[in-house]
N, C-alpha and C positions, 0 to 999 in steps of 0.2 A: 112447338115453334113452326113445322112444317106446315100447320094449317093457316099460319097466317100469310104464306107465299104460295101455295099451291095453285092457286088460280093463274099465276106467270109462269107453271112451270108446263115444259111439255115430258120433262124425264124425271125420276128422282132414284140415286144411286145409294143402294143398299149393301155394305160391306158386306161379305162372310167370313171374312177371314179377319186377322190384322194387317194393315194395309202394309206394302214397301217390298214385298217380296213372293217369289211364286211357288208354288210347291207346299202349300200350307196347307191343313186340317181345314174341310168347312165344321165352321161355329154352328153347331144343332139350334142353338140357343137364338137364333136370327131368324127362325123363320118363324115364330109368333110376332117376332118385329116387321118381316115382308107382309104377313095379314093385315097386321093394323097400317101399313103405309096404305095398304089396295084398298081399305076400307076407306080410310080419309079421302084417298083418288077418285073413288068411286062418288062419295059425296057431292068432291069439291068439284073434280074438273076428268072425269072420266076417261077421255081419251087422251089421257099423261098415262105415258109408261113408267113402268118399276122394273127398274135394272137391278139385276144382282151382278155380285163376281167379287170372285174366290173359292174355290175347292168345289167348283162346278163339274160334275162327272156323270156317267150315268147314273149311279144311287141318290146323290142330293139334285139333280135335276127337277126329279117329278116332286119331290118336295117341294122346290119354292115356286115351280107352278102351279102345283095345289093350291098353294099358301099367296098367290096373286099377282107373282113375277112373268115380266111378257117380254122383258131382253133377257137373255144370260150371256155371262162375258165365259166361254173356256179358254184354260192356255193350256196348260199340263195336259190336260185331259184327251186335248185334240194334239197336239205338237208333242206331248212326249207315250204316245200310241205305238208300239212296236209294228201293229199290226195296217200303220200309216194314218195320213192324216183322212182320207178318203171312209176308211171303216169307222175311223173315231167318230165322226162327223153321221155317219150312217148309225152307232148306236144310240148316238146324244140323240140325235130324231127319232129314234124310234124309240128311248126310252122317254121324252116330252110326251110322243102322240101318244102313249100309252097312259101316263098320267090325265093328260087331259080329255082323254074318254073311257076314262075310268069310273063304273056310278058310284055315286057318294057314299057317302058310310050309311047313311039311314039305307035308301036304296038295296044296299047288299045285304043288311040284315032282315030286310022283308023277303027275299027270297028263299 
């Protein structure tokens, strides 16, 4: 159904959790579903973003940018950070840059 709207859109929002509340598990099972949104994007109308949010942290970060996500929504992640919202925010970036210059999988195994 997305391909038939994708050309009007400039965002398209990808659950990872179950939507209504915060502090939720991310669903692993989403980010084959962020690949095929970035692929269809890429197709259709490329410079539309792919928003995720829910159980955005350091660990599933670099996944759904791997996987083709260019907004992430943190709440928990950065607000409930003992170590403040300033560090939180400093690892969430640094664990993205690190995904996205990361070489690919073929890549690493040529070396």
């Amino acid at each position: 159904m997305l391909d038939e709207v994708a050309c009007d859109l400039d965002q398209v929002l990808v659950m990872t959790v179950n939507p209504g509340f915060g502090h939720q598990h991310f669903i692993g099972t989403t980010v084959p579903k962020i690949a095929r949104v970035r692929q269809l994007i890429e197709r259709l109308k490329p410079e539309c973003d792919v928003e995720v949010d829910g159980g955005i942290d350091t660990t599933t970060a670099p996944l759904v940018v791997r996987a083709g996500a260019t907004v992430l929504v943190a709440g928990s992640a950065i607000f409930g950070e003992r170590k403040g919202v300033s560090a939180a925010m400093t690892g969430l970036r640094m664990a993205i840059h690190d995904a996205e210059h990361e070489p690919e999988p073929a890549e690493q195994s040529a070396h």
